[in-house]
Each structure stands twice: as structure tokens, then as C-alpha cells.
N, C-alpha and C positions, 0 to 999 in steps of 0.2 A: 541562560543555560549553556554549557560547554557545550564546544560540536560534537565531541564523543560522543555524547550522552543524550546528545537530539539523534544522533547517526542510529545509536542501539534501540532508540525509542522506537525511530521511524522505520529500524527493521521487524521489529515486534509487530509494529501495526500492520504492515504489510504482509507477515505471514499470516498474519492473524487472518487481515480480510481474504487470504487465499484459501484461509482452511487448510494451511498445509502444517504437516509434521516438522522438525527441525529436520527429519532428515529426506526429507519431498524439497522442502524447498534449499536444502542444498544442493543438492543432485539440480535441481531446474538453474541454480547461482553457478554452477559449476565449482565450488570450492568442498573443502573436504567439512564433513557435520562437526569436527573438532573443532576448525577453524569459526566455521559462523556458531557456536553456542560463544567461544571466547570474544568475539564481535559484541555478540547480543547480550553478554556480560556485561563488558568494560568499556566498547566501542572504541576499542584500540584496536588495530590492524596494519601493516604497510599498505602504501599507496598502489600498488599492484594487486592486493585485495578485495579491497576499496572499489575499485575502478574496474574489476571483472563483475562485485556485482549490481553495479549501476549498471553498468553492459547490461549484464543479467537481467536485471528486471528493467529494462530499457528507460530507464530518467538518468539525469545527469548525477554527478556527484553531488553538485551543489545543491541539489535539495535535497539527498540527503542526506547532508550536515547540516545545513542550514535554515532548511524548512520546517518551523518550529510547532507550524500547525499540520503538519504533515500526518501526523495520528490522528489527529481530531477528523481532519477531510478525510484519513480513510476509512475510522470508523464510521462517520456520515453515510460516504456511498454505501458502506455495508449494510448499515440498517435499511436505506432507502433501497435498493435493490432487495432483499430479502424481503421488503415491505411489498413490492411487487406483485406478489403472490397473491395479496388481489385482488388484482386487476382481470383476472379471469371470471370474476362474475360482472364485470363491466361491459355494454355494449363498445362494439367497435369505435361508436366515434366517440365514445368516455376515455375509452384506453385510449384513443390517438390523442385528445385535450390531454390526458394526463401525461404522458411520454412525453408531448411538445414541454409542456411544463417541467417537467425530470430533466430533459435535457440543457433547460435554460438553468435550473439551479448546478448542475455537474458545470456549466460553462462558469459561472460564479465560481463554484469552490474550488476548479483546479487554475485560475486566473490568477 
């Protein structure tokens, strides 16, 4: 897959798991909602665009362009997290077995 085209993937996925609007998570990227719909089109952008919204959402660039499972593992955490919910009829020390175990597979998929 072309890096464009992993980059626009893996901003999709990321808003996605945010819940946020095209124009929530502009404003949080700091770039104008113009700007990130034509990203999340074509995944074309200058490297100073690029690179405010890796800042933005704190990873590097190289994942993502390059990280091909980058949607997959964000969809993942998302389901797993909203799967969460429960965990509230579980005694304490079920939820603690379960969290220890949550956070071994999150250490797997962001490795």
C-alpha cells in the first residue's frame, strides 16, 4: 500500500477511535478542517503538515505512513475498551485479573 494511503487510513482510524468530528479533531491537530478532510481524502499534504499532526496526536510520523496495521490495532483497542463496560459487574479482584490481562494484550498490539 502507498504511504499516502496508509497515512489517510490511519488518520480515519484514529478519529474514529476518538469519537471525534472532522472538525473536534482538527482543532485538537491544530490544522485548519480544510486541510485534514484533503489529508483524509488523498493523504497528500506537505511535510510541515504532516509533522504538526504527528505532534498533534503525539506518535511519530513514521507510523503514520508506515504503520500498516495501525487501523486494525486502533480499531482493536476500541472495541476492547468499550468492551470494558463490563467489568462493573465483576468483583474487584476479577476486574484486577482482567485489567492485568488488557494491559498485556495493549503491550502486544502497540509493540
Amino acid at each position: 500500500m502507498e504511504k499516502h494511503k496508509i497515512f489517510a487510513n490511519n488518520l480515519a482510524a484514529i478519529q474514529a477511535y476518538r469519537g471525534q468530528s472532522l472538525d473536534e479533531f482538527a482543532l485538537d491537530l491544530g490544522i485548519p478542517k480544510s486541510t485534514l478532510q484533503s489529508v483524509r481524502t488523498s493523504g497528500n499534504t506537505t511535510l510541515n503538515t504532516a509533522l504538526l499532526i504527528a505532534e498533534g496526536l503525539g506518535v511519530s510520523l513514521d507510523s503514520l505512513v508506515g504503520d500498516t496495521a495501525l487501523s486494525e490495532k486502533t480499531q482493536l483497542a476500541r472495541h476492547l475498551i468499550q468492551s470494558l463496560d463490563c467489568l462493573r459487574a465483576l468483583s474487584t479482584s476479577e476486574r484486577e485479573e482482567v485489567l492485568l490481562h488488557f494491559h498485556r494484550i495493549l503491550e502486544v498490539i502497540c509493540s
